[in-house]
Structures are given as C-alpha cells and as structure tokens.
N, C-alpha and C positions, 0 to 999 in steps of 0.2 A: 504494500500500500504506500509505502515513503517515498518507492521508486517514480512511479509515474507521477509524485509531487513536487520529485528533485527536478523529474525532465520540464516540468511546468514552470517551475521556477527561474530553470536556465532557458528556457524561450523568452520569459518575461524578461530578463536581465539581457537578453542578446537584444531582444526589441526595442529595451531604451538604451541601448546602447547606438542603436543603428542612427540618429541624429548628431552623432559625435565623430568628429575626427576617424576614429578606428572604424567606424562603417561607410564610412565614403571612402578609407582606403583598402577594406572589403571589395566595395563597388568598382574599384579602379582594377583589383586585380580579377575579378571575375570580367575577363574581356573575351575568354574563349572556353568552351566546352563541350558536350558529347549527348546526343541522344538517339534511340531506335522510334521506329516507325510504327503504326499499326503489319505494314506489309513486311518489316523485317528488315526495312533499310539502316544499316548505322551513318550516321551522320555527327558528322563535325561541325562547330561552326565557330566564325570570331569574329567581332564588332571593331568597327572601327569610327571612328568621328572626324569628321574633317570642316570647317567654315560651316556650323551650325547643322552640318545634314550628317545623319549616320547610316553606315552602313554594314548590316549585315552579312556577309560570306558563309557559303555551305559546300561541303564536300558530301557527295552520297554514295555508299556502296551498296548496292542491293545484296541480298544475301548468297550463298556459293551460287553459281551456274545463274544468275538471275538476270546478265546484261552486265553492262560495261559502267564504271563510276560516272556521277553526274555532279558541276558543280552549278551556281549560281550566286545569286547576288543580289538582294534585296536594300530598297536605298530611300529614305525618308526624311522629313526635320519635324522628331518628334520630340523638340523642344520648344515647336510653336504648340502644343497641347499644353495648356493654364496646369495641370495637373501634374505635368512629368517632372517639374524641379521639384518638388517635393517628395513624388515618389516612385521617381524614376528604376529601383530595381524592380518593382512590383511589375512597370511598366512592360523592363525584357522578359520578366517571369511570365507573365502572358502571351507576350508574343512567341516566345520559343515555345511556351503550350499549345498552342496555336499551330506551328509548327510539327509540332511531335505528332497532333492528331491527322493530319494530313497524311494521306498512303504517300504522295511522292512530294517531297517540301518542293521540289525545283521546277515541277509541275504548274504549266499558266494557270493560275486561277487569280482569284479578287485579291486584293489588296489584304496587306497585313492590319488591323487594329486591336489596341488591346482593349480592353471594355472600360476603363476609366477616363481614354481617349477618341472614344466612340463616334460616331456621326452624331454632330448635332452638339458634341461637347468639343471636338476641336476641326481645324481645317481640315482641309483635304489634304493636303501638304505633309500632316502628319501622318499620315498611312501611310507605310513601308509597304514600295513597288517593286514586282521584277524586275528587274533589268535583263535589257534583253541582251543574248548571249555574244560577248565581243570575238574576233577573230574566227579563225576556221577551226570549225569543229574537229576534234580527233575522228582518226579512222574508224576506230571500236562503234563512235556514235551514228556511224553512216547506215547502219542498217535499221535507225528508225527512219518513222514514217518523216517528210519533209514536212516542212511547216507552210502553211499557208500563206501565197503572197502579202495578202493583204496584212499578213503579223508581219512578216519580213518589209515593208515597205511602208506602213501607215502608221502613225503613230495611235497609241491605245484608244483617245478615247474617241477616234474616225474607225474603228475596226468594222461597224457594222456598214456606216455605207460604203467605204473601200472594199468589204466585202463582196456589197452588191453590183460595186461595178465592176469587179474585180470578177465575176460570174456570169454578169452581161457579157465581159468582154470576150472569154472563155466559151463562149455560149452554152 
C-alpha cells in the first residue's frame, strides 16, 4: 500500500518540478526518441527548431520482409499556439501520440494537431505538415505505386482542383 503512494508522490514532486530550470533542461534534452506503430513499424524521430518553425524528422522500418525504410519530415510554428509556451512538452506528447496511432506516420494524411492546439484555439500555421519528399527517391522505394501529378506538382491546398484538371487532361 506505501508503494503506489511513494510513486504518487514522486509524480507530484516531478510535476512541480517541471516549471523550474531542471525541466526545461529535461525538455531541451528530450529532442529525439523511438516509437512502434499499430502495423509494427519502428520508428525514430528528432525535432529540431529553427527561426520560430519546428521540425519534426522520422525514420520508419516496417517490420522483417515488410518493404524498404521510409523517412519524412513534418514542419510547423507551433509556437504561434497561445498554449505551447506554457506547455509545450504536453504539446510533443500529443503529437508523437498522434503519430504512434497512425499504421504508416510518413503516410499523406491531414495535418498534425495536438488537442490543446486544436482548430479554432490556434492558427493554421501551427499544425505540423508533411513535407513533401526532397531529392530522388532511393531504389528500394521504386516499387511503390507513383504519386499522383497533381501531389507532385500542386501545392496542398489546390490538390482537388489540380486534380480535376489534372484528369480532364489525362482524359
């Protein structure tokens, strides 16, 4: 019974702690770490900040025999969110949750947000984007399916009508 009051107590003590000096330089060394996927992917990743925008990097292996590593690059200013100076590790903690439930993180889907930066509490600006993939692909990745012109050519938020003409054109 004492035990799970010690652990209560060292939460408590680690929580008022985390306003202090010693947990912003907690914050500063947590820049990189490691998690799996629903599908079994292990992934790496490591933040970095540069002139107000940060960015996220991921490295993916799917599991033995499952396809060739994937990496990507997620890129935001989730310091225009009223919320994140305050409580900014809560912030990554979400977001890499976010991440982990996702089968493939490098996969195009919607924007990253974490929920106390939500639509409607901060800009648009603050959602962490894909970036789309620089240079030439490795070999390994040639045997997926190509990407569609209109992702390779239009910017995100023209994708539907680039699309559409993008399949006029194509007839």
């Amino acid at each position: 019974m004492r035990l799970p009051l010690a652990l209560l107590a060292l939460a408590a003590l680690g929580a008022a702690a985390g306003g202090s000096g010693a947990g912003r330089e907690a914050e500063a060394a947590a820049q990189a770490g490691r998690f799996s996927t629903p599908e079994q992917h292990r992934c790496s990743w490591e933040l970095r900040s540069a002139a107000g925008a940060s960015e996220l990097r991921l490295s993916c292996r799917p599991p033995a025999g499952g396809g060739a590593a994937r990496s990507c690059a997620y890129r935001g200013e989730p310091r225009r969110c009223p919320a994140y100076g305050a409580r900014s590790r809560q912030y990554w903690r979400q977001i890499l949750g976010r991440l982990r439930r996702r089968r493939h993180p490098c996969a195009r889907g919607g924007p990253l947000s974490a929920r106390l930066c939500g639509p409607g509490r901060a800009p648009p600006e603050a959602q962490l984007r894909l970036l789309p993939a620089a240079g030439p692909s490795p070999p390994a990745a040639s045997a997926e399916p190509a990407a569609e012109p209109a992702e390779s050519y239009c910017a995100e938020r023209w994708h539907s009508l680039c699309s559409f003409f993008v399949g006029f054109w194509e007839g």
